[in-house]
Each structure stands twice: as structure tokens, then as C-alpha cells.
C-alpha positions in Angstrom: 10.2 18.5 -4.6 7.0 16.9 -3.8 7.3 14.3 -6.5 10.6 13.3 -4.9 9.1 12.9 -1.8 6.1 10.8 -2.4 8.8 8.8 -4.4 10.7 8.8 -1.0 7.5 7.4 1.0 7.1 4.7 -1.0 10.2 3.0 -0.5 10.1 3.5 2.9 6.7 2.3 2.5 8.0 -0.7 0.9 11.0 -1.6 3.3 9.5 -1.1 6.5 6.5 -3.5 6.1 8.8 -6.1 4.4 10.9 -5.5 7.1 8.6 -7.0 9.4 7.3 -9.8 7.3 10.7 -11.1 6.5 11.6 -10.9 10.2 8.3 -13.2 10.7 8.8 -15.6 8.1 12.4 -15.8 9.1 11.3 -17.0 12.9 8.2 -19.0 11.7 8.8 -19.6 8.3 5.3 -19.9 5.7 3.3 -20.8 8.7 -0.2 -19.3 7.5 -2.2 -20.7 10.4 0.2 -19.1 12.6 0.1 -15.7 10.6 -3.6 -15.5 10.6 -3.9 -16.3 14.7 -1.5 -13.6 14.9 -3.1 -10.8 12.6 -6.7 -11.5 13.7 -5.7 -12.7 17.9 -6.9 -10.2 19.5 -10.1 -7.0 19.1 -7.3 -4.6 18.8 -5.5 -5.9 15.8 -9.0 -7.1 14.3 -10.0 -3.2 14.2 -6.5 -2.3 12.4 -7.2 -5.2 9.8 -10.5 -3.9 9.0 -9.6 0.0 9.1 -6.8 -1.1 6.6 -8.6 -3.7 4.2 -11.6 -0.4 4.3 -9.2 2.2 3.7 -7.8 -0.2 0.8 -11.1 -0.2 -0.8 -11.4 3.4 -0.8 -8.1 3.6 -2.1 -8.4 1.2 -4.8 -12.2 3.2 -5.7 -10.3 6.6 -5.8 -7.4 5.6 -7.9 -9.0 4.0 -10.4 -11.1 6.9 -10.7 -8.0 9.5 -10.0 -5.8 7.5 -13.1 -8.9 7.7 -15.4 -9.6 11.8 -14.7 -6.0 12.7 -15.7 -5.0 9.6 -18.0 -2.4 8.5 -15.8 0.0 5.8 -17.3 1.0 3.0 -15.2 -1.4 3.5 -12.4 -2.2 -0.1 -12.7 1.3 -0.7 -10.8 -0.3 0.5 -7.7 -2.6 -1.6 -7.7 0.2 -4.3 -7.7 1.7 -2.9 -4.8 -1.6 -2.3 -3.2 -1.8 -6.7 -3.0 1.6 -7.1 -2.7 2.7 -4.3 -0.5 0.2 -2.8 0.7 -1.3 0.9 1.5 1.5 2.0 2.6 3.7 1.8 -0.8 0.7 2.2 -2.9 -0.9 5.5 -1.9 2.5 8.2 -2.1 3.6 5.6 -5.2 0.3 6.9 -7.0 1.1 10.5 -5.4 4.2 10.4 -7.1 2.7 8.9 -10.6 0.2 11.5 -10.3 1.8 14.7 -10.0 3.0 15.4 -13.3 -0.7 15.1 -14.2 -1.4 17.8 -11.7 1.0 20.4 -12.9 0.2 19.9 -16.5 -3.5 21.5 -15.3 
């Protein structure tokens, strides 16, 4: 039950921030200039970057770490949609690759 909802998490993970982005590169198209003055335009969204790109590290630290303790195949794919997705599709998709790990203990 648990697998199936971490499973669950990361596509809604995955859809909902794309969701967005899509939506901003539909109005503005591959504006980067325009992208960055938006993600880093005011103190507000400057603290959520950084809280996100930290909380990344410490993702990316405990995983790696995590997927060696238990052998865990394929944990490299969330690091894949760590850069490409982001947090919130990688961390329940290595919940969900790591649970049969957990039960086998």
C-alpha cells in the first residue's frame, strides 16, 4: 500500500511542476533571462530556491548513501529526475524504489 503510494506522489510530483513550466514556456517561450529574473526577483522566492537546491543536496547525500546500505537497483534514476524534475518526483520515486529493500529486513 505504501509502495503504491509513493509511486502515486511521484507522478503527481512529476505533472504538477511540469505543469507549470510548460504553462511558462508556452507564454514566454525559452526565455532564460526571463526565467531567471523570475525565479530569483524577489527575497521571497530567493529563500525557496535556496531551501530547495539545500534540501536537494541533502537529498542527493542521503540517497546515495540509502541505495548503497540496501543495494538498491536503479536508484541512479532519481537522480535523473532529481535534475530533470526535481525534489518533488525524486524523493517518494526513491521511497517507492526503496521499500521492497525495507521489507526484505
Amino acid at each position: 500500500m505504501r509502495r503504491q503510494m509513493y509511486f502515486a506522489l511521484a507522478v503527481v510530483g512529476l505533472v504538477i511542476p511540469y505543469y507549470f513550466l510548460i504553462s511558462f514556456l508556452m507564454s514566454h517561450g525559452l526565455d532564460a533571462r526571463l526565467f531567471v529574473k523570475q525565479l530569483i526577483g524577489t527575497p521571497i522566492s530567493i529563500f525557496f530556491a535556496v531551501d530547495l537546491i539545500l534540501s536537494c543536496i541533502v537529498f542527493a547525500i542521503y540517497s546515495g548513501r540509502e541505495a548503497s546500505r540496501y543495494s538498491i537497483k536503479h536508484a541512479w534514476i532519481c537522480m535523473v529526475a532529481l535534475f530533470t524534475v526535481g525534489l518533488s518526483c525524486a524523493l517518494p520515486l526513491f521511497l517507492y524504489l526503496r521499500e521492497p529493500y525495507l521489507s526484505e529486513r
